[in-house]
C-alpha positions in Angstrom: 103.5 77.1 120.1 105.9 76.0 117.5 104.5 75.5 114.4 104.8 72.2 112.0 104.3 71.0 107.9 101.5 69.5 109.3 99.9 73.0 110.9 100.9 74.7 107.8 99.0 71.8 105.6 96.1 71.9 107.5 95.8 76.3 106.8 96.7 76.0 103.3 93.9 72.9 103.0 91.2 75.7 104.6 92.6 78.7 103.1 91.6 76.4 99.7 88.7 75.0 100.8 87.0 78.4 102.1 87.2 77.2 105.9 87.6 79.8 108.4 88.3 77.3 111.7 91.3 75.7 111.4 92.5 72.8 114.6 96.1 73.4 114.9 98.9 70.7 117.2 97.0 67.7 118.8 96.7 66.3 122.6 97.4 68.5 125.3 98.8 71.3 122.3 95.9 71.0 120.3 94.6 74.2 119.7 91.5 75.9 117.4 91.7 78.9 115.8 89.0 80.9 114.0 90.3 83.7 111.7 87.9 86.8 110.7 89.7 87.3 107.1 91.7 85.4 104.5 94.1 88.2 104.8 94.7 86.9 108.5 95.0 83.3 107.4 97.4 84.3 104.8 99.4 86.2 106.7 98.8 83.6 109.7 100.4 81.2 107.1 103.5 83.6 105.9 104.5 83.8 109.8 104.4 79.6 109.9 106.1 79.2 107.0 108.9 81.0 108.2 109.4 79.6 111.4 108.9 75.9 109.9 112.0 77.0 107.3 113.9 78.5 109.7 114.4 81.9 107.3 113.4 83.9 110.9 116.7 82.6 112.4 119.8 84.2 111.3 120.7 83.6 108.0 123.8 82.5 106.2 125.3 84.2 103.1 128.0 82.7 100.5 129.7 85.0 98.7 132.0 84.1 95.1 135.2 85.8 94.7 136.2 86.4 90.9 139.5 86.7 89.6 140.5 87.7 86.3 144.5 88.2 85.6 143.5 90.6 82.7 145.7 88.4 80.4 
């Protein structure tokens, strides 16, 4: 299942709110999950987060030359 803002809103708003059951997607990829632990929601929510930004793919890196003429 890939993950949306939306999925990730709906944990953070139960992670605040105490809830353990959380309804993930809708229609036919609607899903429910039940977590045993906030550690599991939290780390539930650190695995969606990083597939939503994209930070799991391969990242890209900028490097700045520097130049000094020693003048």
């Amino acid at each position: 299942m890939a993950w949306t803002q939306t999925d990730i809103d709906r944990l953070k708003k139960a992670i605040a709110t105490g809830a353990r059951r959380v309804e993930f997607g809708s229609g036919e990829t609607r899903r429910v999950q039940e977590f045993q632990t906030i550690d599991a929601m939290l780390k539930a929510l650190a695995a969606m987060e990083e597939e939503v930004s994209g930070s799991g793919a391969l990242s890209s890196r900028r490097t700045v030359a520097g130049y000094n003429s020693g003048l």
